[in-house]
N, C-alpha and C positions, 0 to 999 in steps of 0.2 A: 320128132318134133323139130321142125325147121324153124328159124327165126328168121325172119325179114330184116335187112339190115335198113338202120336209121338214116334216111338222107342226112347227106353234111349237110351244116350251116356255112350257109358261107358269108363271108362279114366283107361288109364295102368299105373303103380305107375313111378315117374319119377327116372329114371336110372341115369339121370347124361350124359347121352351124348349129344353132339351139333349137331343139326340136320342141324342147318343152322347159321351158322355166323350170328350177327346182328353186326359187330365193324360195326361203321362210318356210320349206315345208318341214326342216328339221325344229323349226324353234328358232331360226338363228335372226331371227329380223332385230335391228338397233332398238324396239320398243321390250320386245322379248328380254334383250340384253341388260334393259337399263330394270326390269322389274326385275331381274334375278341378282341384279347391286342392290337395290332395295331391300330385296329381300334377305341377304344375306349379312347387310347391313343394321337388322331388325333380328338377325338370332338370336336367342336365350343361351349362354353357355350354362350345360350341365354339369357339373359335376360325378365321377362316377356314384358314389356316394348315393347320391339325388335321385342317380338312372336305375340305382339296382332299387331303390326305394320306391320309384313310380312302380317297374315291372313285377315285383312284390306284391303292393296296394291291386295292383291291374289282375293279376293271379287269385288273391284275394276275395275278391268283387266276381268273376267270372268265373272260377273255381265251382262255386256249386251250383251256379246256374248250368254249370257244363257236367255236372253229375248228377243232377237233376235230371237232363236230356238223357245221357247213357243212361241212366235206371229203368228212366221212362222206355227207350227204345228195348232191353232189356226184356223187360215185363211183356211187353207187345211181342217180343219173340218169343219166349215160352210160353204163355196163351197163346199163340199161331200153332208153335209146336203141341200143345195139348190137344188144340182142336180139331186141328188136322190128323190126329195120331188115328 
């Protein structure tokens, strides 16, 4: 098996010209800037307390909707597996 080698690259020295704008495609425009002081300005502090008590409540509430699904998926596997046997 022979392998063909990969042409170099060859890179031209850089000039200094802008071939393509990048302002603002990270996020970074002064509008961007001034909504994420706002918004940080506008946090809730939680409390650990608070946090393990939301993700609790949150476990709680979705916990048996989420075993409800496994059962469900569950039963449709062994029926598959029976009727296909």
């Amino acid at each position: 098996m022979c392998r063909k080698n990969k042409p170099k690259t060859v890179y031209k020295e850089d000039d200094g010209r802008t071939i393509y704008s990048m302002a603002g495609l990270e996020g970074k425009t002064p509008e961007d800037l001034e909504e994420r002081d706002r918004r940080r300005k506008n946090r809730v502090s939680v409390s650990r307390k608070e946090r393990n008590a939301m993700i609790r409540a949150a476990f709680e509430v979705y916990g048996p909707i989420l075993l409800i699904i496994l059962v469900g998926f569950g039963l449709a596997a062994i029926l598959i597996y029976l009727f296909l046997r």
